[in-house]
Every structure is written in C-alpha cells, then in structure tokens.
LOMILO-883297 format. One line per 8 residues: number of its first residue (from 1); their letters; for each residue x, y, z of C-alpha. Coordinates in steps of 0.2 Angstrom, whole numbers. Last residue first. Example, Ala and Ser with C-alpha at 12.3 -4.5 7.8 and 13.67 -1.06 7.14 Angstrom:
LOMILO-883297
2	SA	68:-5:36; 62:-22:39 .
//
This chain:
LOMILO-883297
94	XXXXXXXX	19:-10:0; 14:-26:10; 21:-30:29; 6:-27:36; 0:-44:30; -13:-50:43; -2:-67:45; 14:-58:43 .
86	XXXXXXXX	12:-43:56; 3:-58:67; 19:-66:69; 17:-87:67; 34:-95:72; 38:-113:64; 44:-130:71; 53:-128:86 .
78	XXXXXXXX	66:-138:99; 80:-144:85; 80:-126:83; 87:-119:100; 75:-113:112; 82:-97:124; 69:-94:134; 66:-76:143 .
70	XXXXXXXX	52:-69:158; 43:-80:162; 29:-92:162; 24:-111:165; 12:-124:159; -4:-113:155; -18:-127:148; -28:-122:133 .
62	XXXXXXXX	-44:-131:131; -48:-141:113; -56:-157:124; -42:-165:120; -29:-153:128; -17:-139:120; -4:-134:130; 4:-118:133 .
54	XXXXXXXX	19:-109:138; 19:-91:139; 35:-80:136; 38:-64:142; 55:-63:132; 59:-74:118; 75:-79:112; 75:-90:94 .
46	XXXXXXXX	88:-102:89; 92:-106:69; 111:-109:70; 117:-98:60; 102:-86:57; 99:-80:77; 82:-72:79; 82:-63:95 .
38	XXXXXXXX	69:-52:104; 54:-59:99; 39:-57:112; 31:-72:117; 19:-86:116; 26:-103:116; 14:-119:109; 13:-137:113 .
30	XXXXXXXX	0:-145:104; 9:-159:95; 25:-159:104; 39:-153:91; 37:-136:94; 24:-121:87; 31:-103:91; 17:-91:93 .
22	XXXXXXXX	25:-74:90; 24:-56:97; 35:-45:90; 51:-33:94; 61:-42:83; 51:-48:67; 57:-36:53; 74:-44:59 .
14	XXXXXXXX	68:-60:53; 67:-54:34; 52:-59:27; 49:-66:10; 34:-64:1; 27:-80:-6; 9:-73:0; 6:-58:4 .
6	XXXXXX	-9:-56:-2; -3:-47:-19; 6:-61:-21; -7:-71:-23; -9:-66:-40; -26:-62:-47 .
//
C-alpha cells in the first residue's frame, strides 16, 4: 500500500491554507499560536494570523492562555512548523 494514498508526501500549496485555522509551533518548547491564516508570504517565510491565541503548555500538561487578539505578524526565525487540520485529516486528497 503506498502511503501516498494517505496523504502523505503530498505537497501543499500554502495558499490552499489562507482562510484556515493553524497551530503554529515556535522555537519555545511548548509555546504554541492558534489562529486563522491569512497570509503565508514565500520570500521570506512570515506568517499573519488573525484571531490568534497564545498558549503555553505547563508541566503538569495544562494549557496556559498567554494573550489574545486580533493579528500577529511572526517572521520565520520565530516558528517552527504549522499544523492545518485540512492537512492532517487529509481533505486535500483527489
């Protein structure tokens, strides 16, 4: 069986994304932004987000609201990888 069939090792266009909701992972180990892509921009890799959540994941495996609103701009030296739900349930298949 070929896991391509799963979706996996299918490229995504980052337009296909605009308009989703995303879980951005950053460089702090458990720090996470929640929010609704509205900009991916290829040259230099920075994301906009609008209604955006901020969270933090404590030790005890709690999630901690740091702060809230409306768009943040983060540049790619700031973020690691975006998770879209239309990719990980694999809608996205012919």
């Amino acid at each position: 069986m070929d896991s391509k069939e799963y979706g996996y090792g299918k490229e995504i266009n980052t337009q296909e994304l605009v308009g989703e909701i995303v879980v951005v992972a950053t460089r702090l180990s458990g720090l996470e932004v929640k929010g609704k892509l509205r900009a991916f921009f290829e040259r230099t890799q920075a994301i906009t987000l609008s209604d955006y959540n901020i969270t933090m994941r404590q030790d005890d495996d709690t999630v901690k609201t740091l702060e809230k609103g409306d768009i943040i701009f983060m540049k790619q030296d700031s973020w690691l990888t975006m998770r879209a739900k239309t990719v990980m349930n694999r809608k996205l298949l012919a």
